[in-house]
PAVEX-266753 format. One record per residue (C-alpha): residue number from 1; residue in three letters; chain; y, z, x. Coordinates in nm, 4 decimals, m for minus. Last residue first. Layout:
BEGIN
  num  residuo  cadena        py        pz        px
  NUM      ALA       A         Y         Z         X
...
% end
This chain:
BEGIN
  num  residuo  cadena        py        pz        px
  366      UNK       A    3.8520    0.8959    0.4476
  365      UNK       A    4.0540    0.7739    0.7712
  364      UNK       A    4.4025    0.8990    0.5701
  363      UNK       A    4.6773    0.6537    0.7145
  362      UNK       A    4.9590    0.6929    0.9519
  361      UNK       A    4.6715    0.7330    1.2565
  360      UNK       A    4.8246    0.4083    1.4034
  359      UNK       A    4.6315    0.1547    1.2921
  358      UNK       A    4.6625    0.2774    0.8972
  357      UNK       A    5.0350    0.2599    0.9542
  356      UNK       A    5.0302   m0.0914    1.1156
  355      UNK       A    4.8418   m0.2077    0.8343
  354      UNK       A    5.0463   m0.0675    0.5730
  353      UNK       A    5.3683   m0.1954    0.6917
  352      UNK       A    5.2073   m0.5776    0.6908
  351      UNK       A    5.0852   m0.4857    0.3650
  350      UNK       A    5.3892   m0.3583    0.2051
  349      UNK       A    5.5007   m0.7429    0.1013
  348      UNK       A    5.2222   m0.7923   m0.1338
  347      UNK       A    5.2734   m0.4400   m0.2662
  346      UNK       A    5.6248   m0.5897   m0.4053
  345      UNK       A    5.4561   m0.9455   m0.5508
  344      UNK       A    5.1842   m0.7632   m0.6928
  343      UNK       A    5.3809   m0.5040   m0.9472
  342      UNK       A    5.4568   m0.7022   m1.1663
  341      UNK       A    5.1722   m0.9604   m1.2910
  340      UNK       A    4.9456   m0.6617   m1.1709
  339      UNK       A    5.0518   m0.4363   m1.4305
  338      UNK       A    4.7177   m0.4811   m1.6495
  337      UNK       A    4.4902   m0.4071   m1.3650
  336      UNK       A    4.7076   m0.0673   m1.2776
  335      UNK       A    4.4110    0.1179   m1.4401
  334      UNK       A    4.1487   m0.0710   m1.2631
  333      UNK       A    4.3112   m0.0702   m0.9051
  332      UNK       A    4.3102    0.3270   m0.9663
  331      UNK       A    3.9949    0.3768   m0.9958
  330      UNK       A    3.8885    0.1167   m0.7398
  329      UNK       A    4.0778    0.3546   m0.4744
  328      UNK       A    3.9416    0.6798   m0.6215
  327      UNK       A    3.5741    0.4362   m0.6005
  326      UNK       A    3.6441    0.4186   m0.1808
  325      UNK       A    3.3073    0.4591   m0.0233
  324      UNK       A    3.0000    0.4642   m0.2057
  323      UNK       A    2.7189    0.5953   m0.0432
  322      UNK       A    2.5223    0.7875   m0.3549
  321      UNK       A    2.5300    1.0575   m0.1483
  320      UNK       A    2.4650    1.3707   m0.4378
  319      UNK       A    2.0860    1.4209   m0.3838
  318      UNK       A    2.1670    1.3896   m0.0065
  317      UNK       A    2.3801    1.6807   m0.0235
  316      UNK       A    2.0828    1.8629   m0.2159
  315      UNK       A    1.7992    1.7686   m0.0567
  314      UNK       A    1.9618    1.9068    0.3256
  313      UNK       A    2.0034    2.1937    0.1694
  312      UNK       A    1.6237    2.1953    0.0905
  311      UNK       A    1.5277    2.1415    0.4492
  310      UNK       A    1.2754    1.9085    0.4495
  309      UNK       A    0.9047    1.9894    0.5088
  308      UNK       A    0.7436    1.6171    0.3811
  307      UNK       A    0.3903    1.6294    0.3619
  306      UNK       A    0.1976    1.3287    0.4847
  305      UNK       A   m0.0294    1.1269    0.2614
  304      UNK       A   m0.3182    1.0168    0.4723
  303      UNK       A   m0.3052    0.7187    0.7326
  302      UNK       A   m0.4656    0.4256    0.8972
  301      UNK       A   m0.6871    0.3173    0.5794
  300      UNK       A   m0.5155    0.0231    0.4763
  299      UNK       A   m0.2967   m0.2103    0.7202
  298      UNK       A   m0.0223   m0.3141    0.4727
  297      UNK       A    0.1940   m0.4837    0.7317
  296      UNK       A   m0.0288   m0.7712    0.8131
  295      UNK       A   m0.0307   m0.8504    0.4396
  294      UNK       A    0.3398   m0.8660    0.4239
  293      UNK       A    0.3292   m1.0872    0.7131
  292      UNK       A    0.0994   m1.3298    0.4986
  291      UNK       A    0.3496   m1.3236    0.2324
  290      UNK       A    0.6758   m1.4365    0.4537
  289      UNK       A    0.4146   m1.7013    0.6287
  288      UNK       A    0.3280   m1.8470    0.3089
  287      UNK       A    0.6790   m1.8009    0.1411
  286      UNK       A    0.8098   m2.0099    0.4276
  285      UNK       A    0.5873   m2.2779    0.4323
  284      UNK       A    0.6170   m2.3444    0.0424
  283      UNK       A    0.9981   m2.3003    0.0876
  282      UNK       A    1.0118   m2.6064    0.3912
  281      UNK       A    0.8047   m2.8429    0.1621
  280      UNK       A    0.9871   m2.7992   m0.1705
  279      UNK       A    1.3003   m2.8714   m0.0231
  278      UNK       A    1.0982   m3.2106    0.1152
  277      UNK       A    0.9902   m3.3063   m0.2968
  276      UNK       A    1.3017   m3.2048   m0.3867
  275      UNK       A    1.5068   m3.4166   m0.1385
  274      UNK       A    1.5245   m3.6945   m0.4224
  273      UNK       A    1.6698   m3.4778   m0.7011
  272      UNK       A    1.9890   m3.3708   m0.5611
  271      UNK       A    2.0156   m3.0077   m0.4867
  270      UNK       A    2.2967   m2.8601   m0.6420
  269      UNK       A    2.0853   m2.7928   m0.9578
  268      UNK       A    2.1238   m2.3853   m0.8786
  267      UNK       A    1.7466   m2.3802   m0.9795
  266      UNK       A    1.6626   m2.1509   m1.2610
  265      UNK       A    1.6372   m1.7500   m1.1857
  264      UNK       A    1.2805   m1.6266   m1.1303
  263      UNK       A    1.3011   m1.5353   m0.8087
  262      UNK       A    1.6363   m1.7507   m0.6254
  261      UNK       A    1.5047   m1.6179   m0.2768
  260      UNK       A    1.4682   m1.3195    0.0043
  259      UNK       A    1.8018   m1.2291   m0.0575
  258      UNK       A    1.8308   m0.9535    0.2388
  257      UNK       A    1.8053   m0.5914    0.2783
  256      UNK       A    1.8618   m0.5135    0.6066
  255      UNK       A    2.0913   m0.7958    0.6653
  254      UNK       A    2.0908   m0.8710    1.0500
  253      UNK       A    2.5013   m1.0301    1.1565
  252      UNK       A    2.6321   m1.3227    1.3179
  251      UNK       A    2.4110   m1.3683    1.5876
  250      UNK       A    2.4847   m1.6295    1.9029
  249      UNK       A    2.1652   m1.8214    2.0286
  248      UNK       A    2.2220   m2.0410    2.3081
  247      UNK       A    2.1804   m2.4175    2.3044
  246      UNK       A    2.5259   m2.4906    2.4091
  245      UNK       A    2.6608   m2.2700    2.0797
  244      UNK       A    2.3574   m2.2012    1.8153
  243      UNK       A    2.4287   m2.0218    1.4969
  242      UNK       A    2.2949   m1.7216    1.3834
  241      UNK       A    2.1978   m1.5170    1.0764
  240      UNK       A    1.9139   m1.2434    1.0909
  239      UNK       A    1.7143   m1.1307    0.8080
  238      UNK       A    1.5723   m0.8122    0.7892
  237      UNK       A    1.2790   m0.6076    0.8657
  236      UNK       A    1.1260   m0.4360    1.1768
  235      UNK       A    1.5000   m0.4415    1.2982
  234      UNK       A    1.5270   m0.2339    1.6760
  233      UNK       A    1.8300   m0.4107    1.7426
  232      UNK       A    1.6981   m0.5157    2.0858
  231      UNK       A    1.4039   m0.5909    1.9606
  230      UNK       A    1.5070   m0.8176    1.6072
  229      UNK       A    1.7220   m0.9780    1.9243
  228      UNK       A    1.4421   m1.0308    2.1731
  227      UNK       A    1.1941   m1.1615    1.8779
  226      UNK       A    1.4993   m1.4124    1.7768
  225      UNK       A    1.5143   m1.5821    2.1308
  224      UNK       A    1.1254   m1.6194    2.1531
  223      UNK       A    1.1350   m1.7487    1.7507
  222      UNK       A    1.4310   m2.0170    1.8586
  221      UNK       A    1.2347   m2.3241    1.7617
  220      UNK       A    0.9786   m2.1284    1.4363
  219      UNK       A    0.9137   m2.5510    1.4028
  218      UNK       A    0.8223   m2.5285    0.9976
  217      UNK       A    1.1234   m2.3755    0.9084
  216      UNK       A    1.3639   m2.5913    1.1746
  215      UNK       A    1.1873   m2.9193    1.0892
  214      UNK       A    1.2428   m2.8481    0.7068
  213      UNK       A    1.5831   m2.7498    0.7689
  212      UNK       A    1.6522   m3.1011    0.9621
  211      UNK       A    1.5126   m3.3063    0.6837
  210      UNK       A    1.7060   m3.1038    0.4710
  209      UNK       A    2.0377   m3.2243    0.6766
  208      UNK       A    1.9068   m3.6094    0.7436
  207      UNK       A    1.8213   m3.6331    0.3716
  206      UNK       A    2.1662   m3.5088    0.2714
  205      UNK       A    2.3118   m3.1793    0.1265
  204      UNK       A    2.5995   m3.0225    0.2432
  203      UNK       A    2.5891   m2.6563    0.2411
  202      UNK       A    2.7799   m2.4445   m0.0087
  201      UNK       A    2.4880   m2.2645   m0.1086
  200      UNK       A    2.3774   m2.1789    0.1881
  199      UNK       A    2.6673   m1.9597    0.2815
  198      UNK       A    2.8959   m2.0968    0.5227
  197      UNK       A    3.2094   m1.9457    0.6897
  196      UNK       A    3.3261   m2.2275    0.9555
  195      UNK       A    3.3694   m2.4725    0.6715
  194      UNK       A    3.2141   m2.8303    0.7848
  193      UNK       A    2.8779   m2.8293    0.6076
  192      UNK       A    2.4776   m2.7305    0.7337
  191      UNK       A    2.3178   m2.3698    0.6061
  190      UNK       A    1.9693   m2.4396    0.7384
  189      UNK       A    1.6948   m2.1426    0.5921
  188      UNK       A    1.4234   m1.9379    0.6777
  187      UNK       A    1.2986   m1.9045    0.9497
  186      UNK       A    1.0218   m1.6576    0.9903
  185      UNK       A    0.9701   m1.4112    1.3306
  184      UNK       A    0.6807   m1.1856    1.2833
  183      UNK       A    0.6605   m0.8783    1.4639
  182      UNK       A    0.6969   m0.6185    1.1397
  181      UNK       A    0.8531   m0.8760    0.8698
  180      UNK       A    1.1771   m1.0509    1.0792
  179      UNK       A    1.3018   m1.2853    0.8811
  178      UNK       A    1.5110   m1.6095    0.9729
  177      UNK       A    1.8764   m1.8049    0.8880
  176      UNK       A    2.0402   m2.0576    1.1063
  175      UNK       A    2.4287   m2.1612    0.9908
  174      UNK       A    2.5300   m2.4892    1.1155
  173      UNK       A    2.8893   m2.6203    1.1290
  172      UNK       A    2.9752   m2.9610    1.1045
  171      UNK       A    3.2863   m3.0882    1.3056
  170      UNK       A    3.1623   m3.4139    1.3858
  169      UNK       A    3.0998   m3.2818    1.7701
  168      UNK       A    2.9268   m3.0013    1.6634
  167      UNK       A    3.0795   m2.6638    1.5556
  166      UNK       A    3.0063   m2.3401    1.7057
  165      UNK       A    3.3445   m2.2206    1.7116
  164      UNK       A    3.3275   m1.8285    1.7353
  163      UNK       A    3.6115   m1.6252    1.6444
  162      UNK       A    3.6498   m1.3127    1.7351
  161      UNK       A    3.5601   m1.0044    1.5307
  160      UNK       A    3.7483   m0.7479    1.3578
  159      UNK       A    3.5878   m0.4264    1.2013
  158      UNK       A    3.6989   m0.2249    0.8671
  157      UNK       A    3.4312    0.0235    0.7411
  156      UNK       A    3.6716    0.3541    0.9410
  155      UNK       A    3.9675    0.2278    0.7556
  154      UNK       A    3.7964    0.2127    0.4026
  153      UNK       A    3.8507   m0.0357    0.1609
  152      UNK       A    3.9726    0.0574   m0.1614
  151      UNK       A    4.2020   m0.3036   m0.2393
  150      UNK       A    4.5054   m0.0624   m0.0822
  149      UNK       A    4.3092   m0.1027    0.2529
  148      UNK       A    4.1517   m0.4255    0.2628
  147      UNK       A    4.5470   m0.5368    0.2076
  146      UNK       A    4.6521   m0.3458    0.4805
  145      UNK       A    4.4309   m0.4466    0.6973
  144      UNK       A    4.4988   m0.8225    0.6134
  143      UNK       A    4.8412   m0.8029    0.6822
  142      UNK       A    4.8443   m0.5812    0.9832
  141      UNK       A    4.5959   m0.8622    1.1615
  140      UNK       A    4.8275   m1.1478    1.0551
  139      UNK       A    5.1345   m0.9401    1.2521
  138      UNK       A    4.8800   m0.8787    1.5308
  137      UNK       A    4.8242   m1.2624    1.5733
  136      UNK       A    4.6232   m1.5794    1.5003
  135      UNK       A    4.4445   m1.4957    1.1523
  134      UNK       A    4.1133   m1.6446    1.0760
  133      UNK       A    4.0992   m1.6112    0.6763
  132      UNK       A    4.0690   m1.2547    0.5633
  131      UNK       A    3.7696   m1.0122    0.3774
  130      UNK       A    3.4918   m1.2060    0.5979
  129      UNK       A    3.1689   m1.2776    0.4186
  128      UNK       A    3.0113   m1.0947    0.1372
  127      UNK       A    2.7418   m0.8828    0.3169
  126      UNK       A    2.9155   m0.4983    0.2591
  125      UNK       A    2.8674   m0.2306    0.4920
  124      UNK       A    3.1131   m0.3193    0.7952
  123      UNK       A    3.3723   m0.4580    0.6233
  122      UNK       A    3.5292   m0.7920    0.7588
  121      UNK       A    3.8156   m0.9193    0.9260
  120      UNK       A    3.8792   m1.2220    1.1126
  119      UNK       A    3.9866   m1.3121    1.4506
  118      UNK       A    4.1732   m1.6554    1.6221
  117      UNK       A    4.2636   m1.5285    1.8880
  116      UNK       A    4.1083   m1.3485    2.1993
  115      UNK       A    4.1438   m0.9290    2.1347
  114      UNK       A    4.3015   m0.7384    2.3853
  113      UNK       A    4.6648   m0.6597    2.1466
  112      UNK       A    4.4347   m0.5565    1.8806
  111      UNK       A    4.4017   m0.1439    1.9772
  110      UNK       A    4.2097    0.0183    1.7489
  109      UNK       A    4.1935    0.1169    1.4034
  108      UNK       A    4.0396   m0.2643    1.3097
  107      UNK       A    3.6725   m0.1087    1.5125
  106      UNK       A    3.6220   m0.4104    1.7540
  105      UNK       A    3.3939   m0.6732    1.7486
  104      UNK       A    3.3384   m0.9269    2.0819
  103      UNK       A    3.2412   m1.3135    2.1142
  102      UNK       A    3.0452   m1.4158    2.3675
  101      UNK       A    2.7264   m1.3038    2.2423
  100      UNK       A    2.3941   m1.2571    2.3946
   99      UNK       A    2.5788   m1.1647    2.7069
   98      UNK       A    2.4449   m0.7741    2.6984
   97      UNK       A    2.7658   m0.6265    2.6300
   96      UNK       A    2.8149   m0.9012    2.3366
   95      UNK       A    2.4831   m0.7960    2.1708
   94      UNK       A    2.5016   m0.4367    2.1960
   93      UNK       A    2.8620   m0.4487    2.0611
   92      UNK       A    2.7637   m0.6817    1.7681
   91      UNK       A    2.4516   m0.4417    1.7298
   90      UNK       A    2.6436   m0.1662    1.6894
   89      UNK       A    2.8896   m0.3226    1.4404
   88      UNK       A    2.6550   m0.4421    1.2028
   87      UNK       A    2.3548   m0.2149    1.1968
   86      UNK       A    2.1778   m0.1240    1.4872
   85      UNK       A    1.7833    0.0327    1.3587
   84      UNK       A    1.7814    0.3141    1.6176
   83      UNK       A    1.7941    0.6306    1.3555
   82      UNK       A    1.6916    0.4906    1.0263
   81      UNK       A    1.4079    0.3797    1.2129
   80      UNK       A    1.3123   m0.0108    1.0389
   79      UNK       A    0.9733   m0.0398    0.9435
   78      UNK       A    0.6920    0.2229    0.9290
   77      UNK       A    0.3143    0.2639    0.9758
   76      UNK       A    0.2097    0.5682    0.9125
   75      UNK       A    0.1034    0.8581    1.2484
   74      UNK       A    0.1527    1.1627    1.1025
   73      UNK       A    0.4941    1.1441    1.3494
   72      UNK       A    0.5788    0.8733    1.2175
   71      UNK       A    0.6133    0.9669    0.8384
   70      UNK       A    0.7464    1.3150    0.9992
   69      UNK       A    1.0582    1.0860    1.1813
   68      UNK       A    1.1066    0.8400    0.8786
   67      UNK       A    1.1289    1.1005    0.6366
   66      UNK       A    1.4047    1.2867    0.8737
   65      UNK       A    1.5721    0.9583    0.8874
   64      UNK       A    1.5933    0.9201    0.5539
   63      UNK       A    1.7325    1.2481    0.5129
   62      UNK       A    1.9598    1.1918    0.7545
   61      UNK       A    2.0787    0.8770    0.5760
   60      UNK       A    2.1000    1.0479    0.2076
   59      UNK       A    2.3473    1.2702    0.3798
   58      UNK       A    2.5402    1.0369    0.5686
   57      UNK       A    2.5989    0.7680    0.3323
   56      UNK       A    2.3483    0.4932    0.3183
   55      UNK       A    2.4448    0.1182    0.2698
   54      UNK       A    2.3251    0.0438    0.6189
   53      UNK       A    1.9803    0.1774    0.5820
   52      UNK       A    1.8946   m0.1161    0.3543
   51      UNK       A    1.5616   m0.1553    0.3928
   50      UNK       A    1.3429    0.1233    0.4715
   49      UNK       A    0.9901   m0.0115    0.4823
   48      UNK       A    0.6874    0.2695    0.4480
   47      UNK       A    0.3109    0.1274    0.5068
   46      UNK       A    0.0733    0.3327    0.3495
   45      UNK       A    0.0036    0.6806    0.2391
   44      UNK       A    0.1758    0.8928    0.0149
   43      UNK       A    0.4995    1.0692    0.0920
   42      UNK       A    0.4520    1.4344   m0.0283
   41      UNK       A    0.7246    1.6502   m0.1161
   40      UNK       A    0.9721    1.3806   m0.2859
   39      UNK       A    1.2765    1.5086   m0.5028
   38      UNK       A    1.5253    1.3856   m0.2556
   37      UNK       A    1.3810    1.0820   m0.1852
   36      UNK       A    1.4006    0.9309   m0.5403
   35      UNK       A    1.7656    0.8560   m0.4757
   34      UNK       A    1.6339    0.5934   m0.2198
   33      UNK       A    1.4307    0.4062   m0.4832
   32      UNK       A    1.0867    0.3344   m0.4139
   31      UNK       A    0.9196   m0.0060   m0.4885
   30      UNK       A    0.5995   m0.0006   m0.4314
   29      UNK       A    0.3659   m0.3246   m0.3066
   28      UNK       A    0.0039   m0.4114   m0.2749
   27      UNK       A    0.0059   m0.4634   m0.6005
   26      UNK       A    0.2680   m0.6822   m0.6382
   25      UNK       A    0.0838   m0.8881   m0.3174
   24      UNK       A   m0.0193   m1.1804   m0.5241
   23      UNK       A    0.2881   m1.2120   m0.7276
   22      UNK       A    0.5405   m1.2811   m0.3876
   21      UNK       A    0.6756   m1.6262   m0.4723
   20      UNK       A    0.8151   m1.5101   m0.8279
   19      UNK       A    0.7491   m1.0999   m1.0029
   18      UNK       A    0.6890   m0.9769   m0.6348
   17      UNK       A    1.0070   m1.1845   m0.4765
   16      UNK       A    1.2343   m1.0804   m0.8064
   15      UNK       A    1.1501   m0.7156   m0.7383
   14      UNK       A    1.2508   m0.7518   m0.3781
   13      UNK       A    1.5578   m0.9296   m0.4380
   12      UNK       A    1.6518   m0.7023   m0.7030
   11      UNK       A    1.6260   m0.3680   m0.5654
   10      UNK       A    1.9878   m0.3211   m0.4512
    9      UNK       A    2.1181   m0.1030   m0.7143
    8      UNK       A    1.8272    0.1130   m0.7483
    7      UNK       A    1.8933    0.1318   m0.3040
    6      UNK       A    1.6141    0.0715   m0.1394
    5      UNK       A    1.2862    0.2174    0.0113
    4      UNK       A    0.9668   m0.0523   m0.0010
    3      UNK       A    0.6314    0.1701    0.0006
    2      UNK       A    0.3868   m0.0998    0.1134
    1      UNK       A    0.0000    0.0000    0.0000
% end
């Protein structure tokens, strides 16, 4: 059995995998919601994932980790170690200290002046893209801080990364998209169009690109390049997404709890009809080897239940950690909703002052 830890909120990639592509291991597999933790004396035995470790606040995090370290301990198989998994930022640093990125990230609260221009912002703990354009200058960099900031952002989520063009010589960018499932390596997907920012589903289709995709999913090219990275950033699952610059691998970011697929939902219909039959091709490989991982995961028979001694204080605070930074903020920005007309044009024009505030210790780190 595979005891799959996520967030309630979060659960529906995995549950739409075991009810779609992933029906003939939905009995092999449990999904356990992190606020179920708490109340757990006894983990039972089997194979434990814990996904999604970056959306965690601190107390349901050490207890996680605490699970992970007596599931280990008793000797059960486990993915992802709430304490060494990397998430975002970490591994960006790791990565760029250790030349497998030549780009760097740096926490938005410190100094900008160092970093190499263009930049863009993001938030640590969400997977929505970049929260700004590529801006070209502290002044641009104030802007968009302060604007994460009064949208509830937090100052201490907010991370700024330089730009890096991996575009080929007709200006199409290429986005590169694989699993890691215990030691495998899986591609997944070929994001292929000419924005810098691509999500798959703004790709450009053509026979050449999904020919291309279904060469890169079936070829595993850069699986000696990936294995060193899931390593390094000590990810037993997740889904890393890269791009290649002179041949060289350079990560954008490991989801720990990734789309895994479309489920049961209907097609998106942006595929045209006549690559079908080769789209259908490069998924049938992939769910293969993504379900045959799964099933060298759930090794049966290597473990007992293991009693969980957790401090019950600890229970408590994580009990009440459901991880969400910033809802006073979003509180707020819902009542003032119906002023916005108004009042937008005057907090527009506070950002820039806002930003340089929050950088220099003028704002509460919360």
């Amino acid at each position: 059995m595979i005891h799959f830890l996520v967030p309630a909120a979060q659960d529906f990639s995995i549950r739409e995998y075991l009810a779609w592509w992933g029906r003939s291991l939905a009995d092999r597999m449990r999904i356990v919601h992190y606020a179920d933790l708490p109340a757990l004396t006894a983990a039972p035995a089997g194979a434990w994932v814990f996904a999604a470790i970056d959306q965690l606040g601190s107390g349901m995090h050490e207890l996680a980790r605490q699970v992970h370290h007596q599931l280990a301990l008793a000797g059960a198989r486990t993915l992802n170690d709430p304490e060494r998994t990397l998430v975002r930022f970490p591994l960006l640093r790791a990565l760029y200290e250790r030349g497998l990125n030549d780009f760097r990230a740096v926490r938005a609260a410190h100094a900008v002046e160092t970093l190499r221009y263009p930049v863009f912002l993001r938030d640590e703990r969400s997977h929505g893209g970049p929260l700004s354009p590529l801006l070209h200058g502290p002044a641009e960099v104030h802007r968009e801080i302060g604007r994460a900031l009064l949208d509830g952002r937090r100052l201490r989520d907010l991370i700024l990364i330089e730009y890096c063009d991996t575009a080929d010589g007709d200006g199409f960018f290429r986005k590169y998209s694989a699993f890691a499932v215990g030691p495998a390596v899986i591609p997944r997907s070929l994001a292929y169009g000419h924005g810098w920012m691509l999500k798959h589903h703004g790709s450009e289709y053509s026979r050449a690109m999904v020919e291309e995709e279904r060469d890169y999913v079936l070829g595993n090219p850069h699986e000696r390049q990936l294995a060193e990275i899931f390593r390094l950033a000590g990810v037993e699952y997740g889904r890393i997404d890269y791009a290649l610059k002179d041949g060289a691998v350079r990560t954008w970011e490991i989801n720990l709890n990734p789309t895994i697929g479309r489920g049961t939902r209907p097609p998106s219909g942006r595929i045209p009809v006549e690559f079908e039959a080769i789209r259908a091709e490069t998924k049938e490989c992939f769910y293969r080897r993504f379900g045959l991982a799964w099933e060298a995961v759930d090794v049966t028979g290597t473990n007992a239940a293991t009693v969980l001694r957790i401090d019950e204080g600890l229970r408590r605070r994580a009990a009440h950690d459901d991880g969400r930074p910033g809802q006073a903020m979003q509180s707020v920005r819902s009542a003032l909703r119906p002023l916005r007309p108004i009042i937008a044009p005057v907090v527009t024009r506070l950002f820039p002052a806002i930003g340089r505030l929050a950088r220099h210790g003028g704002w509460k780190r919360h």
